[in-house]
C-alpha positions as semicolon CSV with decimal commas, in nm:
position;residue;x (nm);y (nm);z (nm)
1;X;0,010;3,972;3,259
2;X;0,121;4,095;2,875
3;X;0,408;3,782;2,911
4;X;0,133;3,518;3,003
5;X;-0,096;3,643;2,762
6;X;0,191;3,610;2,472
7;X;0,324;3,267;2,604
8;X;-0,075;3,168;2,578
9;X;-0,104;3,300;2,259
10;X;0,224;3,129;2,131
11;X;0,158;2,768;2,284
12;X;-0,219;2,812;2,099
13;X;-0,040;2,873;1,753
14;X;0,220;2,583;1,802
15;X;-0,105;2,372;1,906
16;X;-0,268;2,499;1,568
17;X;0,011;2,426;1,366
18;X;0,131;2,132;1,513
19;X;-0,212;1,967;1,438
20;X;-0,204;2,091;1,121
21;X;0,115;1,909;1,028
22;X;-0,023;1,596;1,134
23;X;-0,307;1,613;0,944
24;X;-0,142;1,720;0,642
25;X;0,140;1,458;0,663
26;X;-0,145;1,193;0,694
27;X;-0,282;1,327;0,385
28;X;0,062;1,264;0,194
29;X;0,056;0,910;0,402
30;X;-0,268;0,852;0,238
31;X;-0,207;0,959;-0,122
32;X;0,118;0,800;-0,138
33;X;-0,067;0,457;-0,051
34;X;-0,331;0,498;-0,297
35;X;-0,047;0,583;-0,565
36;X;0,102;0,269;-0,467
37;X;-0,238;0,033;-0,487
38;X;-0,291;0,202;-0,783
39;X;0,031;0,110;-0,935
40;X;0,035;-0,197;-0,815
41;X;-0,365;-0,263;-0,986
42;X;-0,227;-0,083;-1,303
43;X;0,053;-0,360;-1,340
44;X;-0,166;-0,638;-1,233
45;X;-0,444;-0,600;-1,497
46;X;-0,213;-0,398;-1,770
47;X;0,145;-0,508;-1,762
48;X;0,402;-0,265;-1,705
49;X;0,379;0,113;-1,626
50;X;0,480;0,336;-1,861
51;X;0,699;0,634;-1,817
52;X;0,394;0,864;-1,909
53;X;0,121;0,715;-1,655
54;X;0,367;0,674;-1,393
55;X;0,402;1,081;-1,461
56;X;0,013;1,100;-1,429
57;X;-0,023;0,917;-1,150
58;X;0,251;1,147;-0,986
59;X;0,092;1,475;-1,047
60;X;-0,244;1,328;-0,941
61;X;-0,478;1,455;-0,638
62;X;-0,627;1,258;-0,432
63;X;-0,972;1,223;-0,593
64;X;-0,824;1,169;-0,911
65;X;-0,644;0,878;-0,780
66;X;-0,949;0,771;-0,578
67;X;-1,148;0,786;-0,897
68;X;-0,889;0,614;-1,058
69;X;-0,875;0,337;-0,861
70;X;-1,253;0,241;-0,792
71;X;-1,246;0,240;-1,181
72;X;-1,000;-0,005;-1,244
73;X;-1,201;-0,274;-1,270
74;X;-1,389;-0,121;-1,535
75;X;-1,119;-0,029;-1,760
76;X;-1,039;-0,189;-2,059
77;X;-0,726;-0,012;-2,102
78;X;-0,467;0,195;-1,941
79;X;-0,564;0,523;-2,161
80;X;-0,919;0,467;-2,096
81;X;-0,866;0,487;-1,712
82;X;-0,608;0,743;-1,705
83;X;-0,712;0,920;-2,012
84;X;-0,509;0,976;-2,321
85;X;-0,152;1,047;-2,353
């Protein structure tokens, strides 16, 4: 009885976690695509990336970035969508 009710216990917990990997690797999956639009938008509209927005855009969450790239369109230059320097 104490076995089954440890083997239960363990096969909940590697359930738990194992979702929890997924959904946190998806996550990454997802900000590392928006990094790329992003970068890709950035070059598109402003020429090359420099070494310190590439840097932002690195360090960024995922709002940030999603902010970041709904307001491209809007942005008249690279410092006024990323902020300054």
């Amino acid at each position: 009885m104490l076995a089954e009710n440890l083997e239960n216990m363990v096969k909940r917990e590697r359930s738990k976690g194992h979702r929890k990997g997924i959904k946190e690797g998806m996550a990454q999956g997802v900000a590392q695509g928006t990094k790329q639009t992003l970068r890709k938008l950035i070059q598109l509209k402003f020429g090359s990336l420099p070494g310190w927005a590439e840097k932002r855009i690195e360090k960024a969450g995922a709002q940030k970035l999603e902010a970041w790239t709904g307001n491209i369109l809007q942005a008249n230059s690279l410092e006024e969508l990323l902020g300054e320097q």
